[in-house]
MIDO-71433 format. One record per residue (C-alpha): x, y, z; residue in one letter. Coordinates in steps of 0.02 Angstrom, whole numbers, padded with zeros to 5 digits, always signed. Layout:
// MIDO-71433
XYZA...
END
This chain:
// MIDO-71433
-02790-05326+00304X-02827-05144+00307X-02973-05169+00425X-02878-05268+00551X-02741-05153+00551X-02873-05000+00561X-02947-05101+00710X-02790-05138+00805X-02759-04958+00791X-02912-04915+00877X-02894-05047+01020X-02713-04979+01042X-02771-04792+01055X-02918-04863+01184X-02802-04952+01279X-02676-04801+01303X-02852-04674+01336X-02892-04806+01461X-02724-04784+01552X-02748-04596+01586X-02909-04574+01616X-02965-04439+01715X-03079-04436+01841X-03198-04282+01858X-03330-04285+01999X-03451-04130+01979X-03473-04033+02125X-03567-03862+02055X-03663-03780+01954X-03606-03618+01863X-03708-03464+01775X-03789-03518+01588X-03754-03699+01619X-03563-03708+01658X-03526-03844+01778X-03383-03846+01895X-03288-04045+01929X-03129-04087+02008X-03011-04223+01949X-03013-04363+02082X-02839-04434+02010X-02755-04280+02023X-02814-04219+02218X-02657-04262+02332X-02597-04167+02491X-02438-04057+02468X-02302-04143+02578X-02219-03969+02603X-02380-03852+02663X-02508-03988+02722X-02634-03925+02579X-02743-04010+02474X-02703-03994+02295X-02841-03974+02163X-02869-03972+01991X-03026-03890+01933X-03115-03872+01783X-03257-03789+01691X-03378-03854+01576X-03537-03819+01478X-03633-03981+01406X-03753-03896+01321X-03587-03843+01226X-03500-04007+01222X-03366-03944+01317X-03338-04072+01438X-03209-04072+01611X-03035-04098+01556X-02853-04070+01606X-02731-03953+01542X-02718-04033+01349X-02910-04034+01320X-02994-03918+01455X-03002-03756+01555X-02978-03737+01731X-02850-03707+01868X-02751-03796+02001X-02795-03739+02176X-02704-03783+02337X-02825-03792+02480X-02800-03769+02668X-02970-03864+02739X-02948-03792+02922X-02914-03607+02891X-03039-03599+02738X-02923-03537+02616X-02836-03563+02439X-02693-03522+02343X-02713-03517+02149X-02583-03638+02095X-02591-03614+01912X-02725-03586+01769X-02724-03706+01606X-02798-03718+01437X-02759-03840+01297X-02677-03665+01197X-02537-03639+01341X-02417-03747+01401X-02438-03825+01578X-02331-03774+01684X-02341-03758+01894X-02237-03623+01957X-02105-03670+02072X-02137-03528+02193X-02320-03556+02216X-02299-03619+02429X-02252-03452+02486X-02412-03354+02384X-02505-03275+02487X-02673-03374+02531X-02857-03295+02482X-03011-03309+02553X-03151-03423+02449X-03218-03327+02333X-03397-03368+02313X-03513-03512+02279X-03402-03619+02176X-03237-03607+02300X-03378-03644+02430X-03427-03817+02341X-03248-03850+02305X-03200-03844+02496X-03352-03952+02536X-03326-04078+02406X-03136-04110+02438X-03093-04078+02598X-03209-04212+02689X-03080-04339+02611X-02931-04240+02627X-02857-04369+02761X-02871-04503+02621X-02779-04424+02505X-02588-04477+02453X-02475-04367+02521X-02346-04298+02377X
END
């Protein structure tokens, strides 16, 4: 009885996993084996400012720290603008603070990219930015 009960436990936690998965494509490759991915699921354009929103995250194999959003992983939420080449830095996140996107973040002031890794961002995301669901 235990072990069926132990087992339909374990389909039941699957199942729910399953449900929010994240998707994480890879798009560079950091300094002593960090790796940079974006979460597919969580790319939309901003209905407001015609940017891309973008969750990012870091991660080091070698470590076993994997891609993973705000209640497992490190990274940040970027909002892209494809044509003018430049970002605003939505919010960072790590399992230890709460998420939280700031309600002011449209009228930040955009930045240029910032090196190799905004680089890869901008040319992994924004070739499908037409496809994404407008929110």
């Amino acid at each position: 009885m235990r072990r069926a009960l132990a087992l339909a436990a374990l389909i039941a936690v699957s199942a729910t996993g399953a449900a929010h998965a994240e998707t994480w494509v890879k798009f560079a490759n950091g300094g002593n084996g960090t790796e940079w991915s974006y979460d597919k699921e969580y790319t939309y354009k901003d209905k407001e400012t015609g940017r891309i929103v973008v969750m990012q995250a870091i991660s080091k194999p070698s470590a076993g720290l994997m891609p993973g959003g705000p209640s497992t992983g490190v990274g940040y939420v970027y909002a892209l603008d494809c044509e003018k080449h430049n970002l605003i830095m939505v919010t960072a996140y790590k399992p230890s603070k709460p998420f939280e996107i700031p309600t002011g973040w449209r009228s930040d002031t955009p930045k240029k990219t910032g090196g190799a890794e905004d680089e890869s961002l901008f040319a992994a995301v924004c070739p499908s930015a037409g496809r994404a669901p407008v929110k």
